[in-house]
C-alpha positions as CSV (number, residue, x, y, z in Angstrom):
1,X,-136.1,-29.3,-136.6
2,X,-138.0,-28.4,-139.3
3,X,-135.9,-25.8,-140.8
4,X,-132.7,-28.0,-140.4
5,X,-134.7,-31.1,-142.4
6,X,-135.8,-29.2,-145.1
7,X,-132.6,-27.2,-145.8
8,X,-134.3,-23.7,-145.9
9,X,-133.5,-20.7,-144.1
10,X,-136.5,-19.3,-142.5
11,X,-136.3,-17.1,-140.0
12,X,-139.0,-17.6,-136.5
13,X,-141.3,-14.5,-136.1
14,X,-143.0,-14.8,-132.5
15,X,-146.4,-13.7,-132.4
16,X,-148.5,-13.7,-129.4
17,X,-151.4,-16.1,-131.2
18,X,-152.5,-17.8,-134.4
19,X,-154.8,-14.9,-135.2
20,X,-152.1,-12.3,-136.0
21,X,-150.2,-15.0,-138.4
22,X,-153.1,-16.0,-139.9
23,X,-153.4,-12.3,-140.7
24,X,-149.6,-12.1,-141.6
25,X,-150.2,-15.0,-144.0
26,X,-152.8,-13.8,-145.4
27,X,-152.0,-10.4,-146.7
28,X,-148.4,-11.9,-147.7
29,X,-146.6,-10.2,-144.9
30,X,-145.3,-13.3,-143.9
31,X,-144.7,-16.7,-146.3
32,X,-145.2,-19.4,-144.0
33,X,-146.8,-20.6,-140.6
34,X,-146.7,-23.8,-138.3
35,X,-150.4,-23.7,-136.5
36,X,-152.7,-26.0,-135.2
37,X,-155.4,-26.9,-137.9
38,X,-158.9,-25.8,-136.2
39,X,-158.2,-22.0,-136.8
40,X,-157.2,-22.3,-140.3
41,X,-159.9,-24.3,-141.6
42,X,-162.2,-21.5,-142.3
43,X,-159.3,-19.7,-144.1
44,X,-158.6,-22.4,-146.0
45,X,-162.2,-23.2,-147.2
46,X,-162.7,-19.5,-148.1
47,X,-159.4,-19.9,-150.3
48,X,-157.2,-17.1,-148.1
49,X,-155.0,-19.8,-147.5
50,X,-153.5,-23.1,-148.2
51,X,-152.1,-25.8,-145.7
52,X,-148.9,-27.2,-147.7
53,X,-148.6,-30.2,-145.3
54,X,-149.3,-31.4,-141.5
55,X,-147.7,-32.8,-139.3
56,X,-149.7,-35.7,-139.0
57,X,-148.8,-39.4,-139.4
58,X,-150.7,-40.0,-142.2
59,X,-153.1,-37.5,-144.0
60,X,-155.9,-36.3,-142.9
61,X,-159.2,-36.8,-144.3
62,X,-161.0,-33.2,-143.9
63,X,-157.7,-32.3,-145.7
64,X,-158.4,-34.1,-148.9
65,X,-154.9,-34.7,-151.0
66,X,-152.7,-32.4,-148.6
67,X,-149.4,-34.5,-147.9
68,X,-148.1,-34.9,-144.5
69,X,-144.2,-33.1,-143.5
70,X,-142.6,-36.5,-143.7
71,X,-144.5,-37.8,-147.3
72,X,-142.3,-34.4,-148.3
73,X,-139.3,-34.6,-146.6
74,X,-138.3,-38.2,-146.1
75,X,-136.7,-38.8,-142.7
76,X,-138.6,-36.0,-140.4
77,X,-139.3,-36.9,-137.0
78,X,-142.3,-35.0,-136.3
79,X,-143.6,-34.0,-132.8
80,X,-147.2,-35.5,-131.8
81,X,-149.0,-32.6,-130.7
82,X,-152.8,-32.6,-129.3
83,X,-154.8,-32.1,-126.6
84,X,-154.5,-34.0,-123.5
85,X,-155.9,-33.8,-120.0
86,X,-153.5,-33.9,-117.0
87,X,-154.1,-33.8,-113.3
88,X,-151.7,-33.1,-110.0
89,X,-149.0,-35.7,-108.8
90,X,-150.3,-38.9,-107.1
91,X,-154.1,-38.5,-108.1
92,X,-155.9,-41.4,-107.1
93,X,-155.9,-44.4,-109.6
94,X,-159.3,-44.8,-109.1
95,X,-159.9,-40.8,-109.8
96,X,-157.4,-41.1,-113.0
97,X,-159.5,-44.5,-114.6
98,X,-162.8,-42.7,-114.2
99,X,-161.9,-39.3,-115.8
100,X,-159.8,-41.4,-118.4
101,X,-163.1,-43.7,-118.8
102,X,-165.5,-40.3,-118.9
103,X,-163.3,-38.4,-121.8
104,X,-162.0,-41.2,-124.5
105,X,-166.6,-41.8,-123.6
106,X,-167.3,-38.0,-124.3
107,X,-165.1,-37.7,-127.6
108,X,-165.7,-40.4,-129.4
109,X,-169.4,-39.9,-129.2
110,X,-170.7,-38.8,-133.0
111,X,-171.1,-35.2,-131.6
112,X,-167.6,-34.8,-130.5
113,X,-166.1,-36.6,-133.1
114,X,-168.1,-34.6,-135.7
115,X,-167.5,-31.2,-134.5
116,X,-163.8,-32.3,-134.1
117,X,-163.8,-33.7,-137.0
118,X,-164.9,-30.4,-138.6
119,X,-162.0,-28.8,-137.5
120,X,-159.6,-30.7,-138.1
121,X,-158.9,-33.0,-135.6
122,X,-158.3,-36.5,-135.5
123,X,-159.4,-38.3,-132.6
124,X,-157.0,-40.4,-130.9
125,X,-158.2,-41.0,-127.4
126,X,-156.5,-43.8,-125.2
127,X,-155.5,-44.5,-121.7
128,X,-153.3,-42.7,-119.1
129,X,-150.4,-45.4,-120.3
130,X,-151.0,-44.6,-123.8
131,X,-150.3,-40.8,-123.2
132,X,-147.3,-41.5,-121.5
133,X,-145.7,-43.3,-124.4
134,X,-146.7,-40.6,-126.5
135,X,-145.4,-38.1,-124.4
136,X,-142.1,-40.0,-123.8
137,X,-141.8,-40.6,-127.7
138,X,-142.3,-36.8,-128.3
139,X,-139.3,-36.1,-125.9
140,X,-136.7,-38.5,-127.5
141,X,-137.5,-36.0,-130.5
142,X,-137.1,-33.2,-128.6
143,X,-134.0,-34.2,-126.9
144,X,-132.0,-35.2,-130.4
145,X,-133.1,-32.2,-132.1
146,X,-131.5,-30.2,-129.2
147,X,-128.8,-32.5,-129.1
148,X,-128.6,-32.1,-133.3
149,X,-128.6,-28.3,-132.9
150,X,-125.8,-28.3,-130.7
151,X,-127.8,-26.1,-127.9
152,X,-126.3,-26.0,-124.3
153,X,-127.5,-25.6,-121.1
154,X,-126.6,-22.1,-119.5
């Protein structure tokens, strides 16, 4: 999606984990990564690297003036990515409400938020509804990209 949107041609180098790219990136091995912000932060405060752009909505304040992917290219459809908490099919409601109740409690307490915070999350907690909208939005993206790079079903 990305590389379509920004008219580049990169090529995708699997690694098994953030750690080796981080290394990559840092010694110049390799140009560019995609990574979840938490492990970079510590590179990017000691200067090894530095995060272009996220993939955020709008910036993000432990960031300073780092623009977001779509601030840069006009357009993108970005993915919502994040943590989430899922159980088995047909948990109880009553199960579902508590835990829901118990975790949007436990991270936005000043603790949580501050250690997240320090990594580089943003906290967006919400209800089992909320997830599912987010998670249905992230597939229409998904699904048109796919559709876009004219990939077939075997």
């Amino acid at each position: 999606m990305f590389k379509r949107a920004a008219q580049i041609d990169i090529v995708h180098v699997p690694y098994r984990g953030v750690g080796q790219a981080l290394t990559d990136l840092s010694s110049g091995a390799i140009s560019i990564t995609f990574s979840v912000l938490a492990p970079l932060m510590p590179h990017t405060k000691s200067g090894r690297i530095r995060i272009l752009a996220t993939m955020e909505e709008e910036r993000n304040p432990a960031l300073g003036q780092t623009p977001t992917v779509m601030e840069v290219l006009p357009g993108f459809r970005r993915l919502d990515g994040g943590i989430a908490f899922f159980g088995p099919p047909r948990l109880d409601a009553r199960i579902v409400e508590r835990l829901s109740s118990e975790i949007v409690t436990t991270v936005q307490s000043p603790e949580v938020r501050s250690a997240l915070s320090d990594l580089g999350y943003r906290i967006v907690a919400g209800s089992p509804k909320d997830l599912e909208s987010r998670l249905h939005a992230a597939r229409e993206v998904v699904e048109r990209a796919i559709e876009v790079a004219g990939i077939k079903r075997e």
